[in-house]
PLY file of the C-alpha trace (Angstrom):
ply
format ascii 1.0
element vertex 202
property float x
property float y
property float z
element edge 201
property int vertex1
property int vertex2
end_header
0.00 0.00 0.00
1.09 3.68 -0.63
-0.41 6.74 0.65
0.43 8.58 -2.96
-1.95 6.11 -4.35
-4.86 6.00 -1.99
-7.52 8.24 -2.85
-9.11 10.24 -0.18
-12.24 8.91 1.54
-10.72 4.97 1.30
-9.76 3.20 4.68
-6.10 3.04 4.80
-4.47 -0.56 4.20
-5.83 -1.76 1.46
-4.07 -3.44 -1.19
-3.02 -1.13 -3.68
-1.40 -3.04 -7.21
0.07 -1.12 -10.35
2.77 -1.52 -12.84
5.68 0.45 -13.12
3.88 3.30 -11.33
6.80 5.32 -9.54
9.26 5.55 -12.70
9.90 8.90 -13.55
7.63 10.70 -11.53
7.45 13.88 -12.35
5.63 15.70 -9.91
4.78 14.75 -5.92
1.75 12.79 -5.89
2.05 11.71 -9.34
1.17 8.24 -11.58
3.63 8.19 -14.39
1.56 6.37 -16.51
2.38 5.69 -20.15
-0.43 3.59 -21.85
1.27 0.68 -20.37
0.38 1.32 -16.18
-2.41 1.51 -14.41
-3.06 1.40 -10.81
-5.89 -0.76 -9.11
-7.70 -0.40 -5.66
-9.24 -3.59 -4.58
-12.66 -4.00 -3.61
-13.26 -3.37 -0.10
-17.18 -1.79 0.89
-16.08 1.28 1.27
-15.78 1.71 -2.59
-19.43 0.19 -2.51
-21.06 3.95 -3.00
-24.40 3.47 -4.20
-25.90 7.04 -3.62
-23.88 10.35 -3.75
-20.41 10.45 -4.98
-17.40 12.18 -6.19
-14.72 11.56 -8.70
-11.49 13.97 -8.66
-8.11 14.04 -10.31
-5.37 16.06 -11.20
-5.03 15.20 -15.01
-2.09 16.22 -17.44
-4.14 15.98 -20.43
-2.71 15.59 -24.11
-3.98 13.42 -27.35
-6.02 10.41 -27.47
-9.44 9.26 -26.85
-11.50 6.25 -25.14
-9.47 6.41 -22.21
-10.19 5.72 -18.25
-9.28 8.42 -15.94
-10.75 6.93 -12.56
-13.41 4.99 -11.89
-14.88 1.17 -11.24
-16.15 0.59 -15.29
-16.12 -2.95 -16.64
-18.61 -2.91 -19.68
-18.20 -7.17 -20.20
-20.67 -8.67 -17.56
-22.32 -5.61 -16.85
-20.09 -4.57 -13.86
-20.58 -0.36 -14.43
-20.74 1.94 -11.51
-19.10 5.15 -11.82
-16.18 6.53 -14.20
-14.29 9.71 -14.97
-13.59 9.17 -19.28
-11.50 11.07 -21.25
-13.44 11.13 -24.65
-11.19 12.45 -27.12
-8.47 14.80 -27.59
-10.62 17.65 -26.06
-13.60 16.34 -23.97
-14.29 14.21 -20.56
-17.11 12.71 -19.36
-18.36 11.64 -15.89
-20.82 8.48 -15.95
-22.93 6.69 -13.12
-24.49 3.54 -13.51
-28.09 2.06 -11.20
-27.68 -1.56 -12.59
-24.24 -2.17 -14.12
-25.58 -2.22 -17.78
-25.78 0.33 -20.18
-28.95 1.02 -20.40
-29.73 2.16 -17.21
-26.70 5.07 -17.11
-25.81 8.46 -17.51
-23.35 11.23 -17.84
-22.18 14.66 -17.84
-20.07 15.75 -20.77
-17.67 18.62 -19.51
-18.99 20.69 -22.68
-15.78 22.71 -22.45
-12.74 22.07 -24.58
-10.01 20.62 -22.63
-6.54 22.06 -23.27
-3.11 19.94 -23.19
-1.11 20.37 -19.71
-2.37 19.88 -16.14
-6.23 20.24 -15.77
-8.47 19.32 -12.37
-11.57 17.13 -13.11
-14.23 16.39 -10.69
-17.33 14.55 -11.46
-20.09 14.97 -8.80
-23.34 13.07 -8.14
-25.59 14.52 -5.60
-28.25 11.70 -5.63
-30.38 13.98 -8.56
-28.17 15.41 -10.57
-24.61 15.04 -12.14
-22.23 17.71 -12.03
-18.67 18.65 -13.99
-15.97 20.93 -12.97
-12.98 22.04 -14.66
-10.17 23.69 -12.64
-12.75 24.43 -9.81
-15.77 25.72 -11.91
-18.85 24.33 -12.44
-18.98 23.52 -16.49
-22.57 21.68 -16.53
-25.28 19.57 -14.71
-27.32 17.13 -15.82
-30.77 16.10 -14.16
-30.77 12.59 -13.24
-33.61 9.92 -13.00
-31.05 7.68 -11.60
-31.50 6.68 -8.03
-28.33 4.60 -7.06
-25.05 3.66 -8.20
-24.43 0.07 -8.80
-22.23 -1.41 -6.31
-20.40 -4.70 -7.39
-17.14 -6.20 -7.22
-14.75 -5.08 -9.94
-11.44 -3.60 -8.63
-11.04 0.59 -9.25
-8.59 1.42 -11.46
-6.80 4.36 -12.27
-5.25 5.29 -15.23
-7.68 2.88 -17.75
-11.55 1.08 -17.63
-12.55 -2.24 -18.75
-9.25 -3.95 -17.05
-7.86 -3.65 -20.82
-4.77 -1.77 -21.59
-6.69 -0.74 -25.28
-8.75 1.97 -22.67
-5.34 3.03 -20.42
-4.55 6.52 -20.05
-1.14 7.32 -21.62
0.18 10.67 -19.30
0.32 11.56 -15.61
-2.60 11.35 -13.38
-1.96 12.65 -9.49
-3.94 13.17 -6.18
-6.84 10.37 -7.60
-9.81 10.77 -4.73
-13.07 9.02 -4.26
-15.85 10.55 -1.62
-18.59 8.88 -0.54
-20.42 12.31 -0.61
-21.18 15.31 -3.04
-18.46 17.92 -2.98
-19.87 21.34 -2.92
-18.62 23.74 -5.65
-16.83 26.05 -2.54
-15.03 22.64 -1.70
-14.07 21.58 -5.83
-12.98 25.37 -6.06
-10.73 24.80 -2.35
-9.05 21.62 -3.79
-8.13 23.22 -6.75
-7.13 26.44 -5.27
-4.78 23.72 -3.24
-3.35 21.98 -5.97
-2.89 24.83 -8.56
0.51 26.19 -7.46
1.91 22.10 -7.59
0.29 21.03 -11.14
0.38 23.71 -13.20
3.26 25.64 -13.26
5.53 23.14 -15.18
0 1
1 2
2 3
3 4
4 5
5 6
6 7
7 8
8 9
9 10
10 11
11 12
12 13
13 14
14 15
15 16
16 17
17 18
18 19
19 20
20 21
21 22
22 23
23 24
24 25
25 26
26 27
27 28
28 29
29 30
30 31
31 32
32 33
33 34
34 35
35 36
36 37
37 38
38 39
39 40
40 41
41 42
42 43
43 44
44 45
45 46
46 47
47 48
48 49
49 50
50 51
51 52
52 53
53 54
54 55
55 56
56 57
57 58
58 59
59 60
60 61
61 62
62 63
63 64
64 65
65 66
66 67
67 68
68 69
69 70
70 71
71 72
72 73
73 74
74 75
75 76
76 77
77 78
78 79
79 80
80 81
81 82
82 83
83 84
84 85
85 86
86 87
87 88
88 89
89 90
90 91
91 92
92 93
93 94
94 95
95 96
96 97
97 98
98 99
99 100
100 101
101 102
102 103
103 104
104 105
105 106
106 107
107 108
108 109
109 110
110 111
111 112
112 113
113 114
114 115
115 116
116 117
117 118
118 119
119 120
120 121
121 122
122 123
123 124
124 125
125 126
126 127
127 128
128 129
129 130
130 131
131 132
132 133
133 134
134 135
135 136
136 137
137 138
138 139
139 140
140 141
141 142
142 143
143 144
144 145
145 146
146 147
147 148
148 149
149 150
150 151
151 152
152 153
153 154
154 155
155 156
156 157
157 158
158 159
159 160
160 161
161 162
162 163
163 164
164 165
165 166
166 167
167 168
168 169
169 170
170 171
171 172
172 173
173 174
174 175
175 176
176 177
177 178
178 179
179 180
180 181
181 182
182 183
183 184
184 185
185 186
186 187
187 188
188 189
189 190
190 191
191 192
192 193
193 194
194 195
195 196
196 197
197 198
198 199
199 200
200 201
């Protein structure tokens, strides 16, 4: 276990596996990921977050799409529950899902361009509605008729989704945090205010 890997909110001493996660770090707090590491938390039930929830990284973004950010997403076997998912070169997404399929989900596109470098993405669900944020403001929200999260076994991961390197986030990913509560936009706007001296002045 590692305390640069646990996000916040998890009970401490839980099995933590990656590959080739400390090479090169670049910054304190950082996953040096390159398409080839990722970064699993095991299931314990304090991942099992079936109402309100937040997703929040420090992200260096850069090119590629279909990727996994952070987030408990296995679309074989219907094992969805909540993901942050870097689209495309300039768009994220946050998803939740009630039953683990894909028919009963939903998301919150960003519906901001994301720019190459280090960006903070949160993804909030507040039990009715999903919320982004982009470097601590609030870029949309999305009325849910969702109820619950679905709450299963599948390992987080950081840095990729599906457990398949083809969806594995190729660039650094730091300060990865799970709450088992809504953030409120004064507290998204704190952590960033926090984080934006470290991550963004390369």
């Amino acid at each position: 276990t590692s305390d640069v890997l646990l996000p916040q909110g998890l009970t401490t001493g839980r099995d933590i596996t990656g590959v080739n996660l400390f090479e090169n770090v670049r910054k304190q707090g950082a996953l040096n990921l390159d398409g080839n590491s990722w970064a699993e938390v095991h299931d314990n039930a304090s991942l099992d977050i079936t109402d309100a929830i937040t997703l929040e990284a420090w992200v260096y973004w850069g090119d590629g799409s279909n990727m996994g950010i952070l987030g408990r997403w296995v679309t074989n076997g219907n094992k969805r529950s909540y993901l942050l998912y870097k689209l495309n070169d300039n768009n994220v997404s946050f998803y939740i899902s009630s039953d683990g399929t894909g028919t009963n989900q939903d998301l919150v596109p960003f519906n901001v361009t994301v720019s190459d470098g280090w960006q903070h993405i949160v993804g909030v669900y507040d039990g009715s509605n999903l919320k982004s944020y982009l470097n601590g403001s609030l870029t949309n929200t999305v009325a849910t008729s969702l109820t619950e999260i679905d709450a299963n076994e599948k390992k987080i991961e950081i840095g990729r989704y599906n457990g398949s390197l083809a969806q594995s986030y190729p660039n650094d990913i730091a300060q990865p945090r799970i709450y088992n509560r809504a953030l409120s936009a004064e507290e998204v706007q704190r952590n960033y205010d926090a984080g934006k001296n470290i991550y963004t002045n390369d």
